[in-house]
C-alpha positions as CSV (number, residue, x, y, z in Angstrom):
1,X,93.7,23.6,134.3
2,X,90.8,22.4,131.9
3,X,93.4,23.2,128.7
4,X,90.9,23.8,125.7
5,X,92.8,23.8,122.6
6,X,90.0,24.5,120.7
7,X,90.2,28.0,117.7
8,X,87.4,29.9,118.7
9,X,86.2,32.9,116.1
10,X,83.5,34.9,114.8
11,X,83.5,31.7,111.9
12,X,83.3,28.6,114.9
13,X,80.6,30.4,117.0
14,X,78.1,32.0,114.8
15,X,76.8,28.4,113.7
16,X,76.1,27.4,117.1
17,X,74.2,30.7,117.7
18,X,72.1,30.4,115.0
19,X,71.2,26.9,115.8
20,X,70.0,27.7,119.6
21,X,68.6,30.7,118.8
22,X,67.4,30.9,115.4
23,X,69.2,33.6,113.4
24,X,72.6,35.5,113.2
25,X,74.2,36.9,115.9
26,X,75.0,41.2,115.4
27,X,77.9,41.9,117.4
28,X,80.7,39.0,118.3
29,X,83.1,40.1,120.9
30,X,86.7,38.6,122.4
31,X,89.0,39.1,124.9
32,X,91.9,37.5,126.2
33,X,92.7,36.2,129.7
34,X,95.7,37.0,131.3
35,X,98.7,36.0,133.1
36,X,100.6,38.0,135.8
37,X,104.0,38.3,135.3
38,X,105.0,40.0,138.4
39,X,103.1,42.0,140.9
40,X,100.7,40.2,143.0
41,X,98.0,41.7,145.6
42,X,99.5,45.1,144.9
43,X,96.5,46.6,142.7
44,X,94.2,46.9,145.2
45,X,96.8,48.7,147.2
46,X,97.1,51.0,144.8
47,X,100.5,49.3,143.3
48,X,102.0,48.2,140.4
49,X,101.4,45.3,138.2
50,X,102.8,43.6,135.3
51,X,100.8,41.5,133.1
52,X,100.1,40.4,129.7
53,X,97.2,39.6,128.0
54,X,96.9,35.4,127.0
55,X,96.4,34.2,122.8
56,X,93.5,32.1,124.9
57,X,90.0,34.0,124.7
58,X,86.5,34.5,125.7
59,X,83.9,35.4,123.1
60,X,80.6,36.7,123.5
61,X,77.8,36.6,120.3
62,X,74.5,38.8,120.7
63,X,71.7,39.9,119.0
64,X,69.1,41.2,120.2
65,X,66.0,38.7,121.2
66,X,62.6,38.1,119.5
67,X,60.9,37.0,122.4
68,X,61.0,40.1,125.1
69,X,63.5,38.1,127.6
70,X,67.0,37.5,128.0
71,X,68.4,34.3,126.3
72,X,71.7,33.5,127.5
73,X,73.9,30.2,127.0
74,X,76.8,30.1,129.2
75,X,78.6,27.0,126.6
76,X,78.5,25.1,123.9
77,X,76.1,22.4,125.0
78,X,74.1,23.9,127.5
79,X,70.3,25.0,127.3
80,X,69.7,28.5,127.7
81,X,69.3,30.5,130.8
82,X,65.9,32.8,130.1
83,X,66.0,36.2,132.5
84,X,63.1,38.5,132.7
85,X,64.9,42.2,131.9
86,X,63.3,43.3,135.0
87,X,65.9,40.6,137.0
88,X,68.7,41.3,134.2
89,X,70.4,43.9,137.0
90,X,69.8,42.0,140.4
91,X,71.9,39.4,141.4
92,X,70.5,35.5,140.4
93,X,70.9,32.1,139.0
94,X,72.5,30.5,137.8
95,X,76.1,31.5,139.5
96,X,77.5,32.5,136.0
97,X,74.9,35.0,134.8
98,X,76.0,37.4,137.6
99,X,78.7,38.5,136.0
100,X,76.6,39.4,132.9
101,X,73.7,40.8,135.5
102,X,77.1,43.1,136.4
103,X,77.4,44.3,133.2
104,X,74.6,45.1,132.4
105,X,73.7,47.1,135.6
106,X,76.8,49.3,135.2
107,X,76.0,50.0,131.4
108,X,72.6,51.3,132.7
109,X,74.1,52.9,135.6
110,X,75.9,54.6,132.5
111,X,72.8,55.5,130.9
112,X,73.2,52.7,127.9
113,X,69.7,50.7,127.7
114,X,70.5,47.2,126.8
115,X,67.1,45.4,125.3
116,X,66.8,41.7,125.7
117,X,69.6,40.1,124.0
118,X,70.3,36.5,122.6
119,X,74.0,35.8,123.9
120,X,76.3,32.7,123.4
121,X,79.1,32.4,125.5
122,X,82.6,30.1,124.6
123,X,86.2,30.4,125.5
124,X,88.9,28.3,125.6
125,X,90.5,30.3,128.8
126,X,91.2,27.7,131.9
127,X,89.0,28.5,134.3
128,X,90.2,28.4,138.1
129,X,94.1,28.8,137.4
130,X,94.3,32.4,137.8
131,X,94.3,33.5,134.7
132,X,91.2,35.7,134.5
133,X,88.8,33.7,132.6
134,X,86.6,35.7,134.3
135,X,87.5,39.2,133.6
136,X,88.0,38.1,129.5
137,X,84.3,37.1,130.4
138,X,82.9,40.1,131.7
139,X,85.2,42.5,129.4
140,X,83.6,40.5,126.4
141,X,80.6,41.0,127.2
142,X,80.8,44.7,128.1
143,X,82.8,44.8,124.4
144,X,79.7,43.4,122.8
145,X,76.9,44.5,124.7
146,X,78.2,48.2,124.3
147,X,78.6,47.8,120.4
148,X,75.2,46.1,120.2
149,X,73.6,49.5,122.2
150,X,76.1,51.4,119.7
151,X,77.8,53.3,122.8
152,X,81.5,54.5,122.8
153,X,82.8,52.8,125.8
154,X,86.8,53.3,125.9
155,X,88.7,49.8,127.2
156,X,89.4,51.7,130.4
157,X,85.7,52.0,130.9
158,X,84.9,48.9,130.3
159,X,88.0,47.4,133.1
160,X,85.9,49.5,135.8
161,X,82.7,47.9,134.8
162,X,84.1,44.8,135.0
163,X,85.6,45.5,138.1
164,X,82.6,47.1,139.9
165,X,80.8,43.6,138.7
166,X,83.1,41.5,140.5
167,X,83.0,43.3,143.7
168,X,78.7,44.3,143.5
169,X,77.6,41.5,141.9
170,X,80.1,37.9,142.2
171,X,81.8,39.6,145.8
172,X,85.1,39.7,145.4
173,X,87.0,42.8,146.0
174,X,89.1,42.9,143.4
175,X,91.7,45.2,142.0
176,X,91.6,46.6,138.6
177,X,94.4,44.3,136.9
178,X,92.9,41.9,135.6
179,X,89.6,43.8,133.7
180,X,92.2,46.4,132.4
181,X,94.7,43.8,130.8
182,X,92.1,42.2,129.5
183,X,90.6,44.9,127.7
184,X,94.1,46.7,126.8
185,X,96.5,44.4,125.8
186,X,98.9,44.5,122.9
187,X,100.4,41.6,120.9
188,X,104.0,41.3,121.9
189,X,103.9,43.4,124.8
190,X,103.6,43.0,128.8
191,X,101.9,45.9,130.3
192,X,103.4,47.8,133.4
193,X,100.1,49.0,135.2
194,X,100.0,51.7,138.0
195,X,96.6,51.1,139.6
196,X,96.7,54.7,141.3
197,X,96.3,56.4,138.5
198,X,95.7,54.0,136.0
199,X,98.6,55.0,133.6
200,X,100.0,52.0,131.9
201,X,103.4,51.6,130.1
202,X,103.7,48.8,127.2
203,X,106.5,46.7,126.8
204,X,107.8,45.0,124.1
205,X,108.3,41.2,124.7
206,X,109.5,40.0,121.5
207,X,112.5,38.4,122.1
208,X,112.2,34.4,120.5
209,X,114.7,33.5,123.2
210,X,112.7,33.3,126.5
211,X,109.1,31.5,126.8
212,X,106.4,32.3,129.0
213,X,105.3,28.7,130.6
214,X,102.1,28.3,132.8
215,X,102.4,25.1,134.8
216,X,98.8,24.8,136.7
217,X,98.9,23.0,140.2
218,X,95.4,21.6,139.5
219,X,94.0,23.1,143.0
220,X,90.9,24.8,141.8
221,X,90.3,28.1,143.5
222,X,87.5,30.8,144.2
223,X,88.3,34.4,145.1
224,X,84.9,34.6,146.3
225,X,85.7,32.0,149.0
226,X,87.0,34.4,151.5
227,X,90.3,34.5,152.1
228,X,91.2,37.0,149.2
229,X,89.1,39.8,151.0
230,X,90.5,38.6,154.3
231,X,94.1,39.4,152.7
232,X,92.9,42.9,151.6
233,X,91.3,43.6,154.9
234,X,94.8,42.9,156.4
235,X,96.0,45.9,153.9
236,X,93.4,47.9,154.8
237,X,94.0,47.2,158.7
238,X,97.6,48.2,158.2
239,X,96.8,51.5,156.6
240,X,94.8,52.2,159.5
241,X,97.3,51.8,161.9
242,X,100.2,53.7,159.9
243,X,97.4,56.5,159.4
244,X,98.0,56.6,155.2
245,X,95.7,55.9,152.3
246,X,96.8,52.6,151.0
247,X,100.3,50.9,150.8
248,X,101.4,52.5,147.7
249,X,102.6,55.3,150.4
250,X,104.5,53.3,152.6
251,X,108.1,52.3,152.8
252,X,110.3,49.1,154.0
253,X,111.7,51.6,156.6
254,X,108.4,53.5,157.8
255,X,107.3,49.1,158.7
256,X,110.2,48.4,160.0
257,X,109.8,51.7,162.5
258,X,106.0,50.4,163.5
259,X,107.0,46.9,163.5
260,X,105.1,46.2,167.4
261,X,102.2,48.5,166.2
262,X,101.3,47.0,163.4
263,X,102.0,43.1,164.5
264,X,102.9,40.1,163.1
265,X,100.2,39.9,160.8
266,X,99.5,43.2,159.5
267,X,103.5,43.9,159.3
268,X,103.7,40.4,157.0
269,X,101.0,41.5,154.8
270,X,102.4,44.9,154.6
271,X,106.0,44.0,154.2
272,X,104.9,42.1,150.9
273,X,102.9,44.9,149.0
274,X,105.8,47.1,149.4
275,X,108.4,44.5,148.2
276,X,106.4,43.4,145.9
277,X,106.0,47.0,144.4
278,X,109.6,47.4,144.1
279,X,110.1,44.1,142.3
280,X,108.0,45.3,140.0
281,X,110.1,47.7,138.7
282,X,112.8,45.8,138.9
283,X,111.1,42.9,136.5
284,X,110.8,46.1,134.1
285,X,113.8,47.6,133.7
286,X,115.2,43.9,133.6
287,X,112.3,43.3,130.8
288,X,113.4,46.5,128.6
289,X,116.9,45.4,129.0
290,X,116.4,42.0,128.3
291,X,118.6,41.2,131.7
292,X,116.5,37.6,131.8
293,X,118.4,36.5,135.0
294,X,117.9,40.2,137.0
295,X,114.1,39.2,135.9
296,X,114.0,35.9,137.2
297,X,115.3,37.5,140.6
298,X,112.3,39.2,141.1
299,X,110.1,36.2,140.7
300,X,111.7,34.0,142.7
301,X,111.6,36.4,145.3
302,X,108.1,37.6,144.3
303,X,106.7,33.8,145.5
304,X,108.9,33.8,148.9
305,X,106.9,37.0,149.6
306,X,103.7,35.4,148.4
307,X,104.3,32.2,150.2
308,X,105.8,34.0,153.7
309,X,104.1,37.0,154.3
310,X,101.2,36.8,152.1
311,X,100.5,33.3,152.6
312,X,98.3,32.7,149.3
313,X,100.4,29.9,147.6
314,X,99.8,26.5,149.0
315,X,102.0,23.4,149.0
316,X,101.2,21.9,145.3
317,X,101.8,26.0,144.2
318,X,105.0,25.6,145.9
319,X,106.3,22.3,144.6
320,X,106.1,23.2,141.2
321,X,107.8,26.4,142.1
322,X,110.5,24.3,143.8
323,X,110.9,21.8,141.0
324,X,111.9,24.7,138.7
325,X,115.2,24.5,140.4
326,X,115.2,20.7,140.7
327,X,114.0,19.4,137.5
328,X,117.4,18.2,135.0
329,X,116.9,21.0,132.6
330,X,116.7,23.8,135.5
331,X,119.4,26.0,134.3
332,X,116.9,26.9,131.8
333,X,114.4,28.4,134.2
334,X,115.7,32.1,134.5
335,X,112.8,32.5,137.6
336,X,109.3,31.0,138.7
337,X,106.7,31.9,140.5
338,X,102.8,31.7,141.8
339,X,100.3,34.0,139.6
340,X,97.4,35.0,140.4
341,X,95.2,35.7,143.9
342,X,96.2,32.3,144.9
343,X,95.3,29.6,147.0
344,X,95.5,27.1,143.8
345,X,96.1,27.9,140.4
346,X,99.2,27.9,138.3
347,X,102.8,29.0,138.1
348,X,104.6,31.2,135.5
349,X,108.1,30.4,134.5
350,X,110.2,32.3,132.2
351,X,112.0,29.7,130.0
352,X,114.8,29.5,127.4
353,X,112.6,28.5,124.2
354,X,114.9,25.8,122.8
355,X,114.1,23.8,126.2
356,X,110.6,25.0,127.2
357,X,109.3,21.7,126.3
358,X,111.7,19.9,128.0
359,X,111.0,21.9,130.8
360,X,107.9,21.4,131.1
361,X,107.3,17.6,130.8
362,X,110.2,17.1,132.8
363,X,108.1,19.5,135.6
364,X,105.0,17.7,135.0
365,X,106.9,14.2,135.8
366,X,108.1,15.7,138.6
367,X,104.8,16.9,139.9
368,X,103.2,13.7,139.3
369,X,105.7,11.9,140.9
370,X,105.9,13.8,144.1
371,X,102.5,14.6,144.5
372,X,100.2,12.2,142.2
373,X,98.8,14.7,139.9
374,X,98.6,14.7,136.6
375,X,98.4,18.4,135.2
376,X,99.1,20.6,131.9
377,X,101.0,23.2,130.7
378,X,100.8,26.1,128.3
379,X,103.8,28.0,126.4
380,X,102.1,31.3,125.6
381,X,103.1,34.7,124.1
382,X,101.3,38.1,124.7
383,X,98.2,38.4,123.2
384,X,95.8,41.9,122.0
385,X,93.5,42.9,124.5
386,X,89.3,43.0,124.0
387,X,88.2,43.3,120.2
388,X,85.1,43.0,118.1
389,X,85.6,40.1,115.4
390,X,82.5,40.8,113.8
391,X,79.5,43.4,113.9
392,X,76.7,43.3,111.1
């Protein structure tokens, strides 16, 4: 995890826009990345989530451009990336400018014209830990294209046009948590998503006491490599076979009873979405109550799910999980846990705050001594959700 500990704002960008393109930006958009605190591979299976929105941010400046064409810089430092508007909605190069390509096709799709626009691009999200640096990406930019184009595009809206980019224009078949976090989070409160319906329940997380820590393993990883649409094919495969609509409709007992039918696989994959659903609700009631060790339950048994049936952690994922219960300071560590679709990425701990410090160097010791890596760590609270910090 690339930790950029860099302030970004409407103040720190609008220089840099102005010097690569020549005058002021109109609209300067931000939203947050995320981290998940419980419910993994379950909103694509129609499940229940539990995130919260990250103080760490993605910002998008525009205005729209002089010349005709699209301008776009993807970071501080980098030349612009000119696109004719006729290619602005197909799929291109480079890799990045897809997921503003996405956007901008399902605006249109929308019937919102976006002209050719000058964008800067900067965040100080980690990118490759699995925590959504690119759904604050594409929600920013939906944010600020749609107040540039002066449409009224609710957050919710602009979640599923993030989400329809992923899966049309970067391929991956995402679920709707990450988009809809990222555009409706609330400081100070972890949000309790039903991806059926899309009803969402806030929750307060104000309690000083317990830390959120995110530990990354420093294994890089790309949903679009394959084996998170393989793991939601499995899903898909089971449903099939136990003749329902998704996993949301199943129960532990209805598996157990088409154990053979389903096989190994299928029943693994299967067996986890269900668990993992009812975790869920227990992390919440234990989060409303403040119960921090019923909560750290539900983690801890949230990554043996991951990492057994699901099979998305890997063995640096693991270690760090392991070292939570190792480490000299681990009565502190009420739970741990992988986040994110896996296969690299980072942990999430929930710590006592007088010792999340502590805590984490002594992990980060740990991990370098029993592995070799040298990695970083971030203590975060819950963060708002998408904004506008500025709009001539």
């Amino acid at each position: 995890m690339d930790l950029d500990e860099r302030e970004i704002s409407a103040e720190t960008i609008t220089p840099y826009f102005e010097q690569y393109f020549g005058h002021k930006p109109q609209v300067i958009a931000a939203s947050p990345g995320r981290v998940n605190l419980i419910g993994e591979h379950t909103d694509y299976n129609e499940g229940f989530v539990l995130p919260m929105a990250l103080n760490k941010i993605n910002v998008v400046a525009v205005a729209p451009s002089p010349t005709g064409q699209h301008r776009w810089i993807g970071a501080i430092g980098e030349q612009p990336v000119v696109i004719d508007p006729a290619d602005a909605t197909h799929t291109g190069d480079p890799f990045w400018s897809n997921y503003v390509r996405g956007v901008i096709c399902m605006l249109e799709r929308r019937g919102i014209k976006v002209p050719p626009v000058d964008m800067l691009i900067d965040s100080n999200v980690p990118r490759g830990g699995g925590l959504s640096s690119s759904a604050a990406f594409e929600v920013s930019a939906c944010t600020a294209l749609a107040a540039l184009c002066g449409a009224d595009v609710t957050p919710t809206e602009r979640a599923l046009i993030g989400q329809a980019t992923e899966h049309e224009f970067v391929n991956v078949p995402c679920g709707i948590m990450d988009q809809f976090i990222s555009a409706n989070g609330k400081k100070d409160h972890a949000l309790m998503l039903d991806c059926k319906d899309l009803s969402d329940k806030l929750i307060p997380r104000t309690d000083p006491a317990v830390s959120v820590l995110v530990i990354d393993s420093a294994v890089k990883h790309s949903l679009a490599d394959g084996g998170y649409a393989a793991r939601r094919k499995n899903c898909e495969d089971a449903c099939a076979i136990l003749g329902i609509h998704s996993l949301r409709e199943a129960t532990l007992e209805q598996l157990d009873a088409n154990k053979d039918k389903l096989g190994d696989l299928c029943y693994r994959r299967a067996r986890h979405v269900v668990g993992e659903n009812l975790r869920v609700a227990e992390f919440a009631q234990a989060l409303a109550a403040g119960d921090w060790d019923a909560a750290g339950r539900a983690m801890r048994g949230s990554h043996a799910s991951l990492r057994d049936d699901f099979e998305v952690s890997c063995a640096e994922v693991d270690t760090l999980v392991s070292l939570a219960d190792t480490i000299p300071s681990a009565a502190a560590v009420y739970g741990a846990r992988m986040t994110g679709g896996g296969f690299g990425g980072c942990i999430v701990a929930l710590v006592k705050s007088d010792a999340v410090e502590q805590v984490a160097h002594q992990m980060l010791d740990a991990y370098r001594d029993a592995l070799g890596i040298e990695t970083a760590y971030i203590v975060t609270r819950p963060g708002d959700g998408a904004r506008i910090l500025y709009q001539a």
